[in-house]
C-alpha positions in Angstrom: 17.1 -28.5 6.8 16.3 -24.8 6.8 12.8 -23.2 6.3 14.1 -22.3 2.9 13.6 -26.2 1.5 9.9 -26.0 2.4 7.0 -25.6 -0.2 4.6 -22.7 0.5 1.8 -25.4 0.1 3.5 -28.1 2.7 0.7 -28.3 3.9 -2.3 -28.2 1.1 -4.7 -30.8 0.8 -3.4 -34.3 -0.1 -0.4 -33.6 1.9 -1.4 -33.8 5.5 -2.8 -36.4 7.6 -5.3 -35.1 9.7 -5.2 -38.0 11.5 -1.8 -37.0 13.1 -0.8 -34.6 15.7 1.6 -32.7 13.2 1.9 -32.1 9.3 4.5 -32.9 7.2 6.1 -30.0 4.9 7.3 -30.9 1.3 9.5 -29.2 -0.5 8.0 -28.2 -3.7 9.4 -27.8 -6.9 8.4 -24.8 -9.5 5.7 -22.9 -9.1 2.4 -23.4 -7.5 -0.4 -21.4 -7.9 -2.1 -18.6 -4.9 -3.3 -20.8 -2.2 -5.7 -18.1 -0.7 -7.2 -21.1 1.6 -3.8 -21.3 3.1 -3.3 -17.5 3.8 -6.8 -17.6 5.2 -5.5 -20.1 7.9 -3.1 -17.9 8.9 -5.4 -15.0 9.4 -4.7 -14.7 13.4 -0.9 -14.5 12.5 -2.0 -10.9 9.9 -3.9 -9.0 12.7 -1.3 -10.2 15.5 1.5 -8.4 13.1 -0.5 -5.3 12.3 -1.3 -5.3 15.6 2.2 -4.7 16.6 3.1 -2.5 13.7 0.8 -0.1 14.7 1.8 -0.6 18.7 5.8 -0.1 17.6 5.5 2.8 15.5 4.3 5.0 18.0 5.5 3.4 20.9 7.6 5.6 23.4 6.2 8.7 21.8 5.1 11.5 23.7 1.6 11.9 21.6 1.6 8.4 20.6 -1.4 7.6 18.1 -2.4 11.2 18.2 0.4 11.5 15.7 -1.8 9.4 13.1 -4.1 12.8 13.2 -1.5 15.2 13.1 1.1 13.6 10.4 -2.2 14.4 8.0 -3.3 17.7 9.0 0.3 19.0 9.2 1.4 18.2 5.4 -2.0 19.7 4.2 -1.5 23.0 5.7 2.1 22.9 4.5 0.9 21.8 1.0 -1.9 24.5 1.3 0.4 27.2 2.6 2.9 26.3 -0.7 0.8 25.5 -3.4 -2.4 27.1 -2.3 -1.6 30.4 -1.0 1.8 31.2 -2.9 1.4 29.0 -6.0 -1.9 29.8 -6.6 -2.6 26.2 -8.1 -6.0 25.4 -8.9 -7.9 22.9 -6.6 -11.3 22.1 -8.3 -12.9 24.7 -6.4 -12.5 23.3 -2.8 -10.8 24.4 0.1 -6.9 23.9 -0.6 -6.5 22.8 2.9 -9.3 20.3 1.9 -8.3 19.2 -1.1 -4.6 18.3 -0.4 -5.9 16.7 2.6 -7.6 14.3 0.4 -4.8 13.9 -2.4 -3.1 12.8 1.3 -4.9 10.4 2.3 -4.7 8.3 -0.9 -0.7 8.8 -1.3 0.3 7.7 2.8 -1.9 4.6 2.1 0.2 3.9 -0.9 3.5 4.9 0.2 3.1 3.1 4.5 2.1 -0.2 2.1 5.0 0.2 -0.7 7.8 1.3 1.8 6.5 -1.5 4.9 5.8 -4.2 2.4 9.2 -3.6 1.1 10.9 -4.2 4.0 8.6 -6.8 5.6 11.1 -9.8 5.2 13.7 -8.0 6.6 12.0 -6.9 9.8 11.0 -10.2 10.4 14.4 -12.5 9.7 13.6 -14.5 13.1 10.2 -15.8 12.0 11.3 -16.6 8.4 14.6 -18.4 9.5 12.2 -20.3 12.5 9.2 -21.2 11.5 6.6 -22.2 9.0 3.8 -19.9 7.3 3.1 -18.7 3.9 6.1 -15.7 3.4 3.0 -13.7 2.0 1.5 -13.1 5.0 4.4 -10.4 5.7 4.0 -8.3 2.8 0.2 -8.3 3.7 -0.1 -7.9 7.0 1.8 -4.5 6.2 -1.3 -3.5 4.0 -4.0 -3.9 7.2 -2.2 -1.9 9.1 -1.9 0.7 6.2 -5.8 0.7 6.2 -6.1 1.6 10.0 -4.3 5.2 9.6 -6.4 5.5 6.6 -9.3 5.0 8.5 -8.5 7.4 11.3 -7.7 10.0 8.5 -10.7 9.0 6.8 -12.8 10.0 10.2 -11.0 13.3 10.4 -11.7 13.9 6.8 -15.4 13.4 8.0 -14.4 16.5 10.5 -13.4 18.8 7.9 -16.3 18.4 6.1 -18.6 19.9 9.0 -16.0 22.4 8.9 -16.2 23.7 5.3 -19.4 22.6 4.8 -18.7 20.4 2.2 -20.1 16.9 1.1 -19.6 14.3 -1.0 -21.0 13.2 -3.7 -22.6 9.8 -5.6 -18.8 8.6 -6.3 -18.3 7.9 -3.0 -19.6 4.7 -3.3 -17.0 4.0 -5.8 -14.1 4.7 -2.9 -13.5 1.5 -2.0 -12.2 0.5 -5.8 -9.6 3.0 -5.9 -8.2 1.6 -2.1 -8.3 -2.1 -3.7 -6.0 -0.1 -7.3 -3.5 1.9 -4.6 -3.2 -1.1 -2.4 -2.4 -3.7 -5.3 0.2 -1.2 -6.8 1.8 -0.7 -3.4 2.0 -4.5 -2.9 3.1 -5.3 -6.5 5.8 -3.4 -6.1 6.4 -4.1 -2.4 7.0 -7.7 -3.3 9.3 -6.9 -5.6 10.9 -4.7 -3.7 11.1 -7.3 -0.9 12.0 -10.2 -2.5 15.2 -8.3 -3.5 16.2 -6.7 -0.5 16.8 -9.6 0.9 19.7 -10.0 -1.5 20.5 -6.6 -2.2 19.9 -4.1 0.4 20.9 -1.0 -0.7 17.1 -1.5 -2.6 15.7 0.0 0.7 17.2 3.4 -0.1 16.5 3.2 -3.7 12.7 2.6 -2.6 13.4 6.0 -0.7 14.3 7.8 -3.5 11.7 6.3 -5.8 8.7 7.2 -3.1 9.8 11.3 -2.7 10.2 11.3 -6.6 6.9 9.7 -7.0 5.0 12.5 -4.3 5.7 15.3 -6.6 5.0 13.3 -9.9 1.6 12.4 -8.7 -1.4 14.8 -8.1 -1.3 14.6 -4.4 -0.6 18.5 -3.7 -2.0 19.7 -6.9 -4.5 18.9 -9.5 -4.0 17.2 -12.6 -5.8 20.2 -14.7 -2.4 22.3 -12.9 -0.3 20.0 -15.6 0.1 21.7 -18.9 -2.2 19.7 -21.2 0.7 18.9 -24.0 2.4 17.1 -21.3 -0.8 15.7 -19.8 -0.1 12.4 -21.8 2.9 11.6 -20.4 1.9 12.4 -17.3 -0.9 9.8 -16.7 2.5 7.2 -17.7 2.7 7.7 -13.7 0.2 4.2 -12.8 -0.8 6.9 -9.8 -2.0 9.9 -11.0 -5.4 8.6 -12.4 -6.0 6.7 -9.0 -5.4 9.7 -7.0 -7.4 11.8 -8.8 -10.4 9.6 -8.7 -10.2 9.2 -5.1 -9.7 12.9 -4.8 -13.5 12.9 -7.0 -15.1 10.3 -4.6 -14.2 12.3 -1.5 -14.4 15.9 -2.7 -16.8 15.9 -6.0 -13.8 16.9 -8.0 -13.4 16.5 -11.8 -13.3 12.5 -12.5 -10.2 12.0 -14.3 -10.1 10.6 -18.2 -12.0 7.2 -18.5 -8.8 5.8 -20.7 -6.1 6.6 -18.1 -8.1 5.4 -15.5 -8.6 1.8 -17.4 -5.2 1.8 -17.9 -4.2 2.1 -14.1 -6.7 -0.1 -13.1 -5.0 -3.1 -15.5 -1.8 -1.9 -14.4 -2.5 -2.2 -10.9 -3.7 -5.8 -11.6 -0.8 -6.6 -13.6 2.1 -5.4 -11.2 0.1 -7.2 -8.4 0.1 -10.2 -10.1 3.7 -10.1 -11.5 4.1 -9.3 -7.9 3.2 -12.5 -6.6 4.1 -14.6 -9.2 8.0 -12.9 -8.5 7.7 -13.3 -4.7 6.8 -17.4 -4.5 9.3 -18.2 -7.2 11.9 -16.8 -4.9 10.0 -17.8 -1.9 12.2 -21.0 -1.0 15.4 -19.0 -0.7 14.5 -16.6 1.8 15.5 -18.3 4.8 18.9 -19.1 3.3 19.9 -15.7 1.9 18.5 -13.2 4.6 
């Protein structure tokens, strides 16, 4: 019998026999609800994972984890050069080289969550068709090690201040909320987008596609206020632009974008996060047998 036949909760309470050396895995039938005690268990198996993300995607490189700075600093002075200094775009009265900077920071932790996520199952056929763990602990694992670049950035963003001689502001505090709103839409949609690559996999390329359109549809090298304000509607239709722009105002002291948009990306987030999950177990079982 293949990994696929096995619940996600073979082993909840009720089920196991502590008693015994081993526990025995039940297939399940329908859906069950989050067991968060059961990802908790396999905590060890997250940071082991991230661990090696971050190990393998700068392994055999000349600068190594240097390029975690340097990725960063390199798009904002090509998004300051281009929109800054011939475009002339606004930027809430901070440094361009600042402010895209910021915009930056938000957007990779999206997009390193969204496009890893995606292709979590995939990168990991061995342990799926192997051995037993919740399947959710791939897509999340993908989001810690999203988090460590951000915090390097973060650290060199505490740099640039000294450097401009800027500082933030009050919102600050409220920077951890809009991490939680990007990281739940890049894993809604990364389960999603995971859960049917493993049938389909030309969805990896749309997911491609999708992300570039999505850079230059969100306010990541330009400000909101840059958007004529009869299209300005439509535009916060894009779940990331209110986000983005309030992480932009906790780090910089920027103009706060519109309280409805923001509400409305916040319950978004929520929603495709939970659709997310919801979507992932109830195709859960079949992984091992279709990837």
């Amino acid at each position: 019998m293949t990994a696929s036949a096995f619940g996600r909760n073979g082993c909840s309470s009720g089920e196991v026999s502590w008693s015994r050396p081993g526990c025995r895995i039940r297939p399940m039938s329908g859906w069950v609800g989050l067991d968060f005690w059961e990802i908790w268990r396999f905590r060890e198996l997250m940071l082991v994972l991230a661990g090696r993300d971050l190990k393998l995607r700068y392994k055999q490189t000349a600068l190594g984890v240097l390029w975690v700075v340097l990725q960063p600093l390199l798009s904002a002075g090509i998004f300051a050069f281009v929109f800054g200094a011939v475009a002339r775009l606004p930027s809430g009265g901070r440094p361009y080289f600042l402010f895209s900077f910021a915009g930056l920071l938000g957007w990779k932790l999206f997009s390193t969550t969204l496009n890893q996520s995606g292709l979590s199952l995939l990168d990991n056929t061995e342990l799926i068709t192997k051995i037993y763990f919740p399947r959710l602990v791939l897509p999340a694992y993908t989001g810690l090690a999203a988090l460590v670049d951000f915090t390097v950035a973060l650290a060199i963003l505490g740099g640039l201040y000294v450097v401009y001689g800027v500082a933030p502001g009050p919102a600050l505090f409220l920077l951890p909320l809009w991490i939680a709103v990007l990281l739940m839409l890049a894993l809604g949609g990364g389960l999603v987008c995971s859960t049917l690559i493993v049938r389909y996999r030309d969805v990896k390329h749309v997911m491609t596609v999708v992300t570039q359109m999505l850079l230059y549809a969100s306010p990541v090298a330009y400000a909101v206020s840059a958007v004529p304000s009869s299209l300005r509607g439509y535009y916060y239709l894009n779940p990331l632009a209110a986000p983005l722009e309030a992480l932009r105002w906790s780090l910089l002291g920027t103009a706060p974008p519109p309280l409805v948009p923001l509400l409305v990306a916040v319950g978004l987030a929520v929603a495709i996060f939970v659709c997310g999950v919801v979507w992932f177990q109830t195709k859960e079982r079949t992984f091992a047998d279709t990837i």
